[in-house]
C-alpha positions in Angstrom: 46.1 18.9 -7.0 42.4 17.7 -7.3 42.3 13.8 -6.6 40.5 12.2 -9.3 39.2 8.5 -9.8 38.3 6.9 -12.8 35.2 4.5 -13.1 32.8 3.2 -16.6 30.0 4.1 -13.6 29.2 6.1 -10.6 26.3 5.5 -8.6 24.9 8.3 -6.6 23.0 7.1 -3.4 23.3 4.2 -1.5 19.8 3.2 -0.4 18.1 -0.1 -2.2 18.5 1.7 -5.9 21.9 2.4 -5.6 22.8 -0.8 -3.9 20.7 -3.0 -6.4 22.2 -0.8 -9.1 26.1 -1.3 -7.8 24.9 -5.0 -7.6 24.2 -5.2 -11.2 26.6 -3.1 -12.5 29.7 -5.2 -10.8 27.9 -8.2 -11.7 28.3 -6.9 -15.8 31.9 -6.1 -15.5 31.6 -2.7 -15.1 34.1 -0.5 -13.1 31.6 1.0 -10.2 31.5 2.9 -7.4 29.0 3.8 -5.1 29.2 7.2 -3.7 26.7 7.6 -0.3 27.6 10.3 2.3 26.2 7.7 5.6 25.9 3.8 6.3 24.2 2.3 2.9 20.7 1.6 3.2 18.7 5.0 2.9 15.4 5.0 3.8 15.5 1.1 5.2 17.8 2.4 8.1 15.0 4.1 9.3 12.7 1.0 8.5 12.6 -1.1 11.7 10.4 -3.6 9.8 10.7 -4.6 6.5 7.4 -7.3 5.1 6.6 -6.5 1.9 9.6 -7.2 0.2 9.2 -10.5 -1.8 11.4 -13.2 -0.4 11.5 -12.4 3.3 8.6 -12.6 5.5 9.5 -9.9 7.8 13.6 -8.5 7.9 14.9 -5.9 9.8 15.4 -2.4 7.7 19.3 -2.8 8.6 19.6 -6.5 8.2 18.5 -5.8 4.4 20.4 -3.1 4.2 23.2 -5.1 5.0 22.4 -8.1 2.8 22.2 -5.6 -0.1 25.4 -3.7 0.3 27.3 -7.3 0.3 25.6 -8.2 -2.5 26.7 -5.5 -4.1 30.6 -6.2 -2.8 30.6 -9.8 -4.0 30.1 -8.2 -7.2 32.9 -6.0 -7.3 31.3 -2.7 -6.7 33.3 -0.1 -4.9 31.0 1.6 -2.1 32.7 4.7 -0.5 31.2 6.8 2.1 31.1 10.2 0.7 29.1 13.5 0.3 27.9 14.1 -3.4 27.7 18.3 -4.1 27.5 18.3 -7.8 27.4 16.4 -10.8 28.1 17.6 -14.0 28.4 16.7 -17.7 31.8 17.8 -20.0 31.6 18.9 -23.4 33.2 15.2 -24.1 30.3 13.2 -22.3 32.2 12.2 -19.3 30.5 13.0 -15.9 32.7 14.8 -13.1 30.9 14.1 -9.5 32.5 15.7 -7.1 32.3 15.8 -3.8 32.7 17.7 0.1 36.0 16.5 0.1 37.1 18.0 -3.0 37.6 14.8 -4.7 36.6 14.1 -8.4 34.7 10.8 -9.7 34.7 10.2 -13.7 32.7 8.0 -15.5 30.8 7.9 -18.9 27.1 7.0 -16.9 25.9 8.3 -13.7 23.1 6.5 -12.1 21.4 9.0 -9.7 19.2 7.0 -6.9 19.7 10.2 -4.3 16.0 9.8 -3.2 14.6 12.8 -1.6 14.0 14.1 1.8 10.8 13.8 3.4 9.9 17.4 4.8 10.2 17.0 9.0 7.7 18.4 11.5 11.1 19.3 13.5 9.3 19.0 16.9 10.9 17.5 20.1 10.3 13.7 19.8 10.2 13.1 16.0 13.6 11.8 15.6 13.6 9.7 19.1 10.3 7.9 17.9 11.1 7.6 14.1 10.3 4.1 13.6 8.6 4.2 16.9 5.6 5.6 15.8 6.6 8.4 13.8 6.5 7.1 10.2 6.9 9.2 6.5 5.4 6.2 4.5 2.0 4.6 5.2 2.1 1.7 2.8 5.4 0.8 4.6 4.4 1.2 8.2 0.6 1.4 8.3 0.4 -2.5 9.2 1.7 -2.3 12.1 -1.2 -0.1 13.6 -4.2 -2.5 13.4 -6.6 -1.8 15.5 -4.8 1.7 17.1 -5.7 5.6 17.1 -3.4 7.4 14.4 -2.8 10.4 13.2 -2.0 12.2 10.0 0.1 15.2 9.6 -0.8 17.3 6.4 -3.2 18.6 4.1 -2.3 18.2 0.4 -2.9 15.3 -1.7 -0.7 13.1 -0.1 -1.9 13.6 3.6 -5.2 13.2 2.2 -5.0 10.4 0.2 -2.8 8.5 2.7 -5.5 9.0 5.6 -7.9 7.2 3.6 -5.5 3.9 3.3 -4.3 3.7 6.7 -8.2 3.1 7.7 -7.9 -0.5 6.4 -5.8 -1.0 9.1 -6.5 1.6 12.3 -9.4 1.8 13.9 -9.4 5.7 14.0 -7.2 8.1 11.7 -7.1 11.3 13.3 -6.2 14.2 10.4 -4.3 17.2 12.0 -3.8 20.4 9.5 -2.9 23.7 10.9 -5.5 25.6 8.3 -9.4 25.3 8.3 -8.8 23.7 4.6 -7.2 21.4 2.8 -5.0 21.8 -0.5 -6.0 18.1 -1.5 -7.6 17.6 -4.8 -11.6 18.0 -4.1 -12.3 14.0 -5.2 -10.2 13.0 -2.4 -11.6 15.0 0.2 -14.7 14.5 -0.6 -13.8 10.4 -0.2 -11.5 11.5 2.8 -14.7 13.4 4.9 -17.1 10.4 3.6 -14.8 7.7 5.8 -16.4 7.0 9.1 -12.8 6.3 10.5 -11.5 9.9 9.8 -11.6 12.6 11.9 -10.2 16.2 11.1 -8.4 18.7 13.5 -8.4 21.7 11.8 -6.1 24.5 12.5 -3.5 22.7 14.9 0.0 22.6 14.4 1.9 19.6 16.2 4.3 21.4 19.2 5.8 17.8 20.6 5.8 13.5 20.1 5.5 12.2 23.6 5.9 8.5 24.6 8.0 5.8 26.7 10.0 2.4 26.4 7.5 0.9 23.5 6.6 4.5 21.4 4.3 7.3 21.1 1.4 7.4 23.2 0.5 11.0 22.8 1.0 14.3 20.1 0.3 17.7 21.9 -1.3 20.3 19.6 -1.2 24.0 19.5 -4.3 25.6 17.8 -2.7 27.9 15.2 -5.7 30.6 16.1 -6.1 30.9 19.7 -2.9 29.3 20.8 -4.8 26.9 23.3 -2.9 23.7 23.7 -4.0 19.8 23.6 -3.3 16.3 23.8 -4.8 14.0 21.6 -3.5 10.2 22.2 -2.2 8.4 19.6 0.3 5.7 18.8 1.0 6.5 15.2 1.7 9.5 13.4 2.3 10.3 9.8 3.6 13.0 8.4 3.1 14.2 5.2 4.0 18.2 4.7 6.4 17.5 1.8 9.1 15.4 -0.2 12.4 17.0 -2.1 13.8 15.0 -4.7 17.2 15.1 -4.5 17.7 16.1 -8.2 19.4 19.4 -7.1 22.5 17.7 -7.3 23.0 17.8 -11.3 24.1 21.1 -12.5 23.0 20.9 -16.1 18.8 20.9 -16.6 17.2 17.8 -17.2 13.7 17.4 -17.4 11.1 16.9 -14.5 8.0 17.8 -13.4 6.8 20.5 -11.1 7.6 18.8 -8.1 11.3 18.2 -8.8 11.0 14.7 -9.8 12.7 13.6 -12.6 11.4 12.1 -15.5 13.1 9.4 -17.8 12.3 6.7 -20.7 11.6 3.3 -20.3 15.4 2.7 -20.0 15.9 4.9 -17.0 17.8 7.9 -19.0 17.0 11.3 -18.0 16.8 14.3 -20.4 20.7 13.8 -20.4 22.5 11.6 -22.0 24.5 8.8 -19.8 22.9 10.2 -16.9 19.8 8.1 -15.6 17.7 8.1 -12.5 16.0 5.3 -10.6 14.0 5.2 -7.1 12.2 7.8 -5.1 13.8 10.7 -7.5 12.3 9.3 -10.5 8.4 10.6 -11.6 6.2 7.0 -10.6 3.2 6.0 -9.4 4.4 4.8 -5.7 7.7 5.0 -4.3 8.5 1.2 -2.3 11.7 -0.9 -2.1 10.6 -2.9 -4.7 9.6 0.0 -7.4 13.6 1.0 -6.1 14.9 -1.9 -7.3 13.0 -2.9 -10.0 14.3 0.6 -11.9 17.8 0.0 -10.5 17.6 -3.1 -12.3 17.0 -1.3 -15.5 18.8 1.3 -15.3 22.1 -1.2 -14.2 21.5 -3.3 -17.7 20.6 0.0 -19.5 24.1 2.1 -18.8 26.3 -1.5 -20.0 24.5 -1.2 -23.3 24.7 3.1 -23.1 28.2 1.6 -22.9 28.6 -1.0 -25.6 26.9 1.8 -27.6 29.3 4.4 -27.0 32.4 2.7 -27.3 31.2 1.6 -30.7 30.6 5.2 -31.9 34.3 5.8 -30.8 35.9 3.5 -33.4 33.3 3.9 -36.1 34.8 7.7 -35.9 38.5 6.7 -35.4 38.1 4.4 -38.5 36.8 7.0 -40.4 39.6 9.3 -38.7 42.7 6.9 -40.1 
């Protein structure tokens, strides 16, 4: 027999959307659960230094994470450690989210704040220095590398455009692509090969991160058309070869644009009704902790009047039932 809970809201994801989310939903009455598959905190858990988030000077990524997730408990917001596989809408507007165990969550709203995955360079090293050098987001980390030799990983818009910010900081941005082009827009390579501080590597491929007890000190390189090997020193590197929103999870289509990301109103809904999205899924102009919480904050106060809403459409049909 399938084990099924019943909630007014489930909350997919527990990095600062979902928790800020939970937080608001608990603190409005609701009945909510937090479904995340690992320790709550997403992407801050592989934050070692959090300073731009208004309020605390400089936090740890776990301390906040922390913080958040009580928060969220003091409320009265269920968080369970569990894997998501699919969510989808009935015929009678209730959501079913089930998950790897097999068990069933129900609930009228689904806020999804699943993020996305940043694509990996999956070379020996990456994971051992994430945080320690190794960094997916340049306005979060690139402070921390005044004054140093980085390097950039990529060659789409992204890499490009990132490159170009994290010269206000280091002294020397090293751009390593493993083609003799870039897929960038032409405005931003043109602004990108214009920056003194820049330097492209054409046609390398990263092969390994290489450091000690403080970091990376040192990316070895494989040129993708002779094969000849190199070490270029550096105690930063950014990668940026890809993002996946994690909007694979809802069965029924909803609308996004063509990188996957999904696109709502001003109140946070998606295409669907009752189902809305908020954080690094959600088509924006910059994906930070803030942005996360600002559209969790929405979205929290937009599913109690989705709600209200609903329930009154209910009786105005039963009265007109009797």
């Amino acid at each position: 027999m399938i084990e099924r809970h019943v909630f007014d809201v489930v909350i997919v994801g527990g990095g600062p959307a979902g928790l800020c989310a939970a937080m608001y939903a608990g603190r409005g009455m609701l009945r909510t659960v937090l479904l995340e598959r690992g320790v709550p905190g997403g992407e801050l858990l592989n934050t070692e230094w959090i300073e731009d988030y208004p309020g605390f000077k400089k936090v740890k990524g776990w301390e906040l994470a922390e913080l958040m997730a009580e928060h969220a408990r003091q409320f009265g917001a269920e968080l369970r450690q569990e894997n998501v596989e699919t969510i989808a809408r009935r015929d009678d507007g209730i959501f079913e989210v089930t998950t790897s165990r097999g068990i069933v969550f129900e609930a009228p709203a689904v806020i999804l704040t699943a993020g996305g995955t940043p694509s990996k360079l999956g070379v020996p090293g990456e994971l051992e220095y994430a945080g320690r050098g190794v960094s997916y987001c340049a306005v979060c980390d690139g402070a921390f590398f005044k004054g140093e030799t980085i390097a950039v990983v990529g060659g789409g818009d992204a890499a490009v455009e990132e490159a170009d910010y994290l010269t206000r900081y280091a002294d020397k941005v090293y751009v390593i692509h493993r083609r003799d082009e870039f897929r960038a827009s032409k405005l931003l390579q043109e602004r990108l090969l214009a920056n003194p501080k820049i330097e492209v590597i054409w046609n390398r491929r990263v092969l390994e991160l290489v450091g000690g007890p403080v970091g990376l000190t040192t990316i070895e390189l494989e040129d993708t058309v002779t094969g000849a090997r190199s070490s270029l020193a550096a105690t930063g590197c950014f990668v940026f070869i890809g993002f996946k929103p994690n909007s694979w999870l809802v069965k029924e289509h909803m609308r996004h644009d063509e990188g996957g990301y999904v696109i709502t109103d001003d109140r946070m809904m998606t295409s669907i009704p009752g189902l809305f999205a908020a954080g690094d899924l959600r088509v924006q102009l910059t994906r930070q902790v803030t942005t996360a919480v600002g559209d969790a904050t929405t979205a929290a106060i937009a599913v109690e009047k989705f709600l209200t809403e609903r329930k009154a459409r209910a009786e105005r049909k039963t009265e007109v039932g009797v």
